[in-house]
Every structure is written in structure tokens, then in C-alpha cells.
C-alpha positions as a Python dict, from the first residue, in 0.01 Angstrom:
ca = {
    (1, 'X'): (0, 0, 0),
    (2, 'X'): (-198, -222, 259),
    (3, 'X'): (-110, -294, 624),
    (4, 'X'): (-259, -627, 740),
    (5, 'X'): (-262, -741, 1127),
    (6, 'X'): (-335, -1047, 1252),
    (7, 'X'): (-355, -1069, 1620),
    (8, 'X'): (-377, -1435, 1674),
    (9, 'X'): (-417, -1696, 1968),
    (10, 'X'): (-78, -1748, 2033),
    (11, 'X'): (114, -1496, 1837),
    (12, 'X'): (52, -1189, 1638),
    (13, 'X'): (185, -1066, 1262),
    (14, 'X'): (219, -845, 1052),
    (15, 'X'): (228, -800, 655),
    (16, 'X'): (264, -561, 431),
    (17, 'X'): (106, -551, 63),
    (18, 'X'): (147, -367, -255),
    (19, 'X'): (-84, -415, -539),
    (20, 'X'): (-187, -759, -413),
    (21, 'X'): (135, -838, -347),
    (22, 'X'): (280, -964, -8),
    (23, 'X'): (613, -757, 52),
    (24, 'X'): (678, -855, 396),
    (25, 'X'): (571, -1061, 674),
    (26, 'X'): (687, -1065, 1043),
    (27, 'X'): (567, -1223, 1374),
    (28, 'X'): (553, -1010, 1662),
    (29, 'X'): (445, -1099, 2028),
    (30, 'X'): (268, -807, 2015),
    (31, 'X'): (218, -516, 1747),
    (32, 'X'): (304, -155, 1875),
    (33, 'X'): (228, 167, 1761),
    (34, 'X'): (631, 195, 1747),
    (35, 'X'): (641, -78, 1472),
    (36, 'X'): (393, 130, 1311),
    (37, 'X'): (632, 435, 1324),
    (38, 'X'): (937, 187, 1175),
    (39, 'X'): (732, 76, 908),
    (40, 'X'): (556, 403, 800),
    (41, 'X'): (1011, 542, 740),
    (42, 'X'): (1050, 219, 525),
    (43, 'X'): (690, 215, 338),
    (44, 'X'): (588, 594, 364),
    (45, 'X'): (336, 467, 72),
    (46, 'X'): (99, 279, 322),
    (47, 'X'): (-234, 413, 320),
    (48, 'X'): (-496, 116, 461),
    (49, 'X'): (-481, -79, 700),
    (50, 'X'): (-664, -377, 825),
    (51, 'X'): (-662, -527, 1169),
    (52, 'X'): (-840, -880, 1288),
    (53, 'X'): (-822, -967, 1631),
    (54, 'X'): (-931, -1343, 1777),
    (55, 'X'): (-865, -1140, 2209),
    (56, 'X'): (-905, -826, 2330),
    (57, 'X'): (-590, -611, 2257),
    (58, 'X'): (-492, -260, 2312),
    (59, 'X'): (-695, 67, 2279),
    (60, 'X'): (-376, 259, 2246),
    (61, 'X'): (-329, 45, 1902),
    (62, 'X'): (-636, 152, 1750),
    (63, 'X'): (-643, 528, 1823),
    (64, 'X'): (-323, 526, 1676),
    (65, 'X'): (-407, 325, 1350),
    (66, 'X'): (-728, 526, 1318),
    (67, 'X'): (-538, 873, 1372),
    (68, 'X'): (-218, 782, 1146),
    (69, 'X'): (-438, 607, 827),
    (70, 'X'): (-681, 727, 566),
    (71, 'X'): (-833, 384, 579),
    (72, 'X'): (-921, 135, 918),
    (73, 'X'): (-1121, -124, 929),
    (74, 'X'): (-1120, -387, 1223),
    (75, 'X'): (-1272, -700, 1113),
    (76, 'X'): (-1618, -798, 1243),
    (77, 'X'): (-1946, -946, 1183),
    (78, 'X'): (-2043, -620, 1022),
    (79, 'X'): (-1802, -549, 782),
    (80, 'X'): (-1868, -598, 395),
    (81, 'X'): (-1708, -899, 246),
    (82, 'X'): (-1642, -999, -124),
    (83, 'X'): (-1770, -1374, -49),
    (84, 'X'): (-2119, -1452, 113),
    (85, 'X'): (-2114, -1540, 485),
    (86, 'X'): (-2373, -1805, 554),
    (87, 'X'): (-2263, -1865, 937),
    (88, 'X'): (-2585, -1837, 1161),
    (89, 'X'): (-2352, -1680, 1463),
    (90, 'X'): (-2170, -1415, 1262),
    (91, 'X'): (-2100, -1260, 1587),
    (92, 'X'): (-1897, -1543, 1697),
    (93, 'X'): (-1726, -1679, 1398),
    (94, 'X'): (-1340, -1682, 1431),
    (95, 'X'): (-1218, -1350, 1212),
    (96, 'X'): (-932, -1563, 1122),
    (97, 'X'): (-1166, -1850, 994),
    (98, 'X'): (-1346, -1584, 780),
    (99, 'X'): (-1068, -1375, 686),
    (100, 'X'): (-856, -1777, 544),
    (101, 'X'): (-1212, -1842, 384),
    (102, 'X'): (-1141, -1520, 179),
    (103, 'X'): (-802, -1582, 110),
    (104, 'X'): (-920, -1948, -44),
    (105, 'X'): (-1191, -1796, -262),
    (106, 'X'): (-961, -1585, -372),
    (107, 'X'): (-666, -1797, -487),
    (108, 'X'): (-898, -2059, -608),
    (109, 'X'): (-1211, -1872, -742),
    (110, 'X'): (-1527, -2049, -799),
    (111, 'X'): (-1396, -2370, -685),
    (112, 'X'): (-1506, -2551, -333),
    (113, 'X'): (-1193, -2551, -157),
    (114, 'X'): (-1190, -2683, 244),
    (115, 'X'): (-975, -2458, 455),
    (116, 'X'): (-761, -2673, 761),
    (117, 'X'): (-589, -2404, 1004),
    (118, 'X'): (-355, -2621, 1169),
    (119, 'X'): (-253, -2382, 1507),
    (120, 'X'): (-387, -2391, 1869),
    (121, 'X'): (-715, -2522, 1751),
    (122, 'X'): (-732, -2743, 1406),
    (123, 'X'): (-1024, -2586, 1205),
    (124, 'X'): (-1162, -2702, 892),
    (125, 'X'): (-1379, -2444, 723),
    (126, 'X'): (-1576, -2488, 377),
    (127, 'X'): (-1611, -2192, 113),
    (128, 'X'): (-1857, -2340, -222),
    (129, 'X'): (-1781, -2249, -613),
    (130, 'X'): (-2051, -1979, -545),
    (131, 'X'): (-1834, -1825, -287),
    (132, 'X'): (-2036, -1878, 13),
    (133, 'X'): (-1881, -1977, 351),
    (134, 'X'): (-2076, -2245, 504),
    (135, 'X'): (-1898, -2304, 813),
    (136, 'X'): (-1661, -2566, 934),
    (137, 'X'): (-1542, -2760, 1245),
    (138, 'X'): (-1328, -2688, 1531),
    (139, 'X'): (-1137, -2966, 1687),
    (140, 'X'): (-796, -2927, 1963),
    (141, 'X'): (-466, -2896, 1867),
    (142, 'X'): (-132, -3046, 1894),
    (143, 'X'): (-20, -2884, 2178),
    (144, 'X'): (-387, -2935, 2315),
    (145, 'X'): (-436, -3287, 2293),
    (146, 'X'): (-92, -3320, 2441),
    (147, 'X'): (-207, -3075, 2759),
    (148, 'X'): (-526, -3237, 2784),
    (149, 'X'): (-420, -3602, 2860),
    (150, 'X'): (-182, -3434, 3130),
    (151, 'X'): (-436, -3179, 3273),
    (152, 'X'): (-728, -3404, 3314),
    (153, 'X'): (-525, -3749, 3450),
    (154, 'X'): (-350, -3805, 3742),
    (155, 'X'): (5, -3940, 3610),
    (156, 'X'): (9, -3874, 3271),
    (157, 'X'): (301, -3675, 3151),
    (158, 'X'): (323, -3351, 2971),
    (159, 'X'): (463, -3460, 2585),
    (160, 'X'): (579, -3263, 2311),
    (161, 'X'): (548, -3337, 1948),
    (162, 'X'): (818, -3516, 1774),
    (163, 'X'): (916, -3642, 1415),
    (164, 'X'): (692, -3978, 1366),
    (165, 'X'): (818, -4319, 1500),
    (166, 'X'): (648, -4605, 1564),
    (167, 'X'): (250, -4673, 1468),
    (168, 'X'): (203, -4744, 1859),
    (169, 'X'): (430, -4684, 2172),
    (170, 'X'): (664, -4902, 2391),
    (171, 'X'): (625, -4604, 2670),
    (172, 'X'): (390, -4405, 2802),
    (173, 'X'): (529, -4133, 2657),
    (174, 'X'): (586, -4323, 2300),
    (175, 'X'): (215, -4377, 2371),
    (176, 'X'): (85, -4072, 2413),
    (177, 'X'): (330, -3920, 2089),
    (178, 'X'): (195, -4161, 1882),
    (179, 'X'): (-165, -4132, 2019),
    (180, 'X'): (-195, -3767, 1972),
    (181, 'X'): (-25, -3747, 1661),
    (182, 'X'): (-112, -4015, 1481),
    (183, 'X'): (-461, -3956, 1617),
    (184, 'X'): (-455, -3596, 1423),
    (185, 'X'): (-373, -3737, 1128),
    (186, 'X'): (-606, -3981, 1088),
    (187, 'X'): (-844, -3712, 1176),
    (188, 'X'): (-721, -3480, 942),
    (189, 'X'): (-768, -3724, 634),
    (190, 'X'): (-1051, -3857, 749),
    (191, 'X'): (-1213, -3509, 738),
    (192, 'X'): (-1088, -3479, 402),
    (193, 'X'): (-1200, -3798, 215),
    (194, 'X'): (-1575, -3677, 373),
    (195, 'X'): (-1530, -3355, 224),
    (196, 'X'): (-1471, -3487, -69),
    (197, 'X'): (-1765, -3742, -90),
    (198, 'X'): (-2024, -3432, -64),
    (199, 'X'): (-1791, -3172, -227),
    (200, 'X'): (-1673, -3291, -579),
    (201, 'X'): (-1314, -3133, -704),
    (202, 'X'): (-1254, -3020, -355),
    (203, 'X'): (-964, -2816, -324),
    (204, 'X'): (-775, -2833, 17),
    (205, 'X'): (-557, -2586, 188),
    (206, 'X'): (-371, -2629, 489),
    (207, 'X'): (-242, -2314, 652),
    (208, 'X'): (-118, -2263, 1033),
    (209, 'X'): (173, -2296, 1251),
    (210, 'X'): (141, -2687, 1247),
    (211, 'X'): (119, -2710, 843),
    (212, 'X'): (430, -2834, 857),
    (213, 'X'): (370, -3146, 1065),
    (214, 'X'): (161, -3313, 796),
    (215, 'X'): (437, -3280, 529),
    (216, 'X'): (405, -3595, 338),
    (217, 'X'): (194, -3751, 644),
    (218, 'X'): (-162, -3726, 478),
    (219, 'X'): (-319, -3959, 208),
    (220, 'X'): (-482, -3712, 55),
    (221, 'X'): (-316, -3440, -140),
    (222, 'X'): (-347, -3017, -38),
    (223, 'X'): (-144, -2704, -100),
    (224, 'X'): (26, -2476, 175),
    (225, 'X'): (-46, -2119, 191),
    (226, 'X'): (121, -1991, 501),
    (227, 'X'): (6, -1662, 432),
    (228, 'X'): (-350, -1725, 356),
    (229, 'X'): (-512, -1507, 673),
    (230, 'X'): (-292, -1205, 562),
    (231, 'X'): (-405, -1261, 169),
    (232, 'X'): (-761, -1288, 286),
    (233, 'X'): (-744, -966, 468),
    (234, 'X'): (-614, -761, 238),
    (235, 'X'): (-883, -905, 13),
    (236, 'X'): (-1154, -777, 201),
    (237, 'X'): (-948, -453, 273),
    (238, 'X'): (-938, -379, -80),
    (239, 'X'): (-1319, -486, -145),
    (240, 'X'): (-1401, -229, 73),
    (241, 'X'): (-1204, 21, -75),
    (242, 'X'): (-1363, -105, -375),
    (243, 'X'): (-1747, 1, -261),
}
């Protein structure tokens, strides 16, 4: 059984898998050794374990994973992968950009398939039939765009996202809701109809805290694989096992 950690931006989880299989998944605001004590009574089976990290987190953490498991690995530039990493910075690529690029070659094998994390940033990431990653785009969030137009202007106010109204706003606040999220729609389908034009039989995934928000809101049509950071790490975890 496989461990899989995924220490995001804005929140961290954790899954457990068994024979390719996701058992469980749970959000943490942080992941202690003392989960890994709780887990270890419940699945006394798990072996491996995986960690991928976008900040800087505790020391403590990894001594502990390295002490307690046969197998660690902590995601980076250097680690093998079963795809083909074409990005010229390796060393700064997103691992969570990587690790979803996995997780989409792997549900959808030898098929192009564009990759649209929809969380703090909104990244769009391409993996080809031949299972090379070639990269992507990173463009501002939601919660961003919405901190942005406060931030940077005198009298704007701060606005959160809402269920769609009108096309344009009667407020400023209508104004800026329908700006910003309108706005991200328009760039999200945009993105995808020139996908499309360069990348034939395109297959699109939208994962990310925000994947709900373009339910039935984009032209084009995608699947949702909430999971598909967690199922890409435990890909490469068990490639490397593999080797």
C-alpha cells in the first residue's frame, strides 16, 4: 500500500492507495508525523510513500517518513518519471503540474489530453499521445483576480465569488463578480478551443478546488478528476518501484 502527500498552496492532503486504488483521501492544514502514526494502526500494510511539496515544509516530517518507510521519495526535478519531461526549467516546474500531467497520461494513455488545475493559480498544462509533457500556462485565480482589483486600486472592494447572474453588473461589486468570473471563463474556453486547433482529439481535464465553478459554464466539454495529483503520484511512486 502507497501513501501519497500533497502539500499544496493553500491546503495539504493526503491519500492512501492499494493496488492502484484510491482508499482514502483527506485534507489536512498540515500533515503530521501523528497522522502518520493514526494511519500506520488503520493501514499497518503501507510500505511507500510519496511526498510533493509546492513550499518549504517541515524537516521533522521527512526524518520521520524516511525512518518509518521502506520506500521515500520526495518529488523533484531528479526523480525518474514514467512520461518524458520536456520542460526546459525542470528545476522550477510546479511538482503538482508534473505529478496531474502523470495522472492524465495515465488515465488517458497515448492520447493528448490538456490538464486545467483550477486552485490559487489556473494552470493549463499539455501531455502529447507520446507521453511527453510540453509545458503549459499559468494564469491567476479566482480568489486572485478578485484580490488583485482590490490590492492594486484605491476604492475597489474586496469580492467573493458567487453563483452566476447577470452577463454585466448594475454595481461595482456586480461588476467586478461578473468581470472576474465571467472573465475566467471565457479564458478558460478560449484556451481550450486553441488547444484543440493544434492538438486534434484533445482530451481535457479539469481538476482543482475551483473545478466546480465551471459546472455546466464552459462550451467546450472535459471530465473531472478531483484526485488526479494523488493518482499521478502514486504513478510515479510505483514506476519507481518498478526500476
Amino acid at each position: 500500500m502507497n501513501l501519497i502527500i500533497d502539500i499544496g498552496n493553500t491546503r495539504t492532503k493526503f491519500s492512501v492507495f492499494n493496488h492502484g486504488e484510491e482508499m482514502i483521501s483527506v485534507p489536512v492544514d498540515e500533515f503530521l508525523p501523528s497522522h502518520v502514526d493514526v494511519l500506520l494502526k488503520e493501514h499497518p500494510s503501507i510500505d511507500s510513500v510519496i511526498l510533493s511539496s509546492v513550499k518549504n515544509y517541515s524537516q521533522e516530517l521527512k526524518k520521520y517518513l524516511q525512518k518509518t518507510f521502506n520506500t521515500f521519495i520526495e518529488l523533484d526535478e531528479e526523480t525518474p518519471l514514467p512520461v518524458e519531461n520536456c520542460y526546459n526549467t525542470k528545476e522550477t516546474l510546479g511538482k503538482d503540474r508534473l505529478a496531474a500531467a502523470v495522472g492524465a497520461f495515465h488515465l488517458y494513455p497515448n492520447k493528448n489530453v490538456l490538464i486545467i488545475d483550477a486552485g490559487t493559480a489556473i494552470t493549463y498544462d499539455l501531455i502529447n499521445e507520446k507521453g511527453q509533457y510540453l509545458g503549459g500556462n499559468i494564469s491567476p485565480g479566482l480568489e486572485m483576480r478578485f484580490k488583485a482589483l482590490n490590492h492594486f486600486t484605491g476604492r475597489l472592494p474586496l469580492v467573493e465569488k458567487k453563483d452566476f447572474g447577470k452577463l454585466f453588473g448594475q454595481t461595482t461589486s456586480e461588476a467586478i463578480r461578473a468581470g472576474v468570473q465571467h472573465g475566467t471563463v471565457f479564458e478558460v474556453d478560449k484556451a481550450i478551443e486553441t488547444f484543440k486547433e493544434f492538438y486534434k482529439n484533445l482530451n481535457v481535464i479539469i481538476t482543482g478546488g475551483d473545478t466546480i465553478f465551471f459546472d455546466k459554464k464552459l462550451k467546450n466539454s472535459f471530465f473531472v478528476h478531483f484526485n488526479l495529483i494523488a493518482i499521478g503520484l502514486n504513478r510515479i511512486l510505483e514506476h519507481n518501484g518498478e526500476n
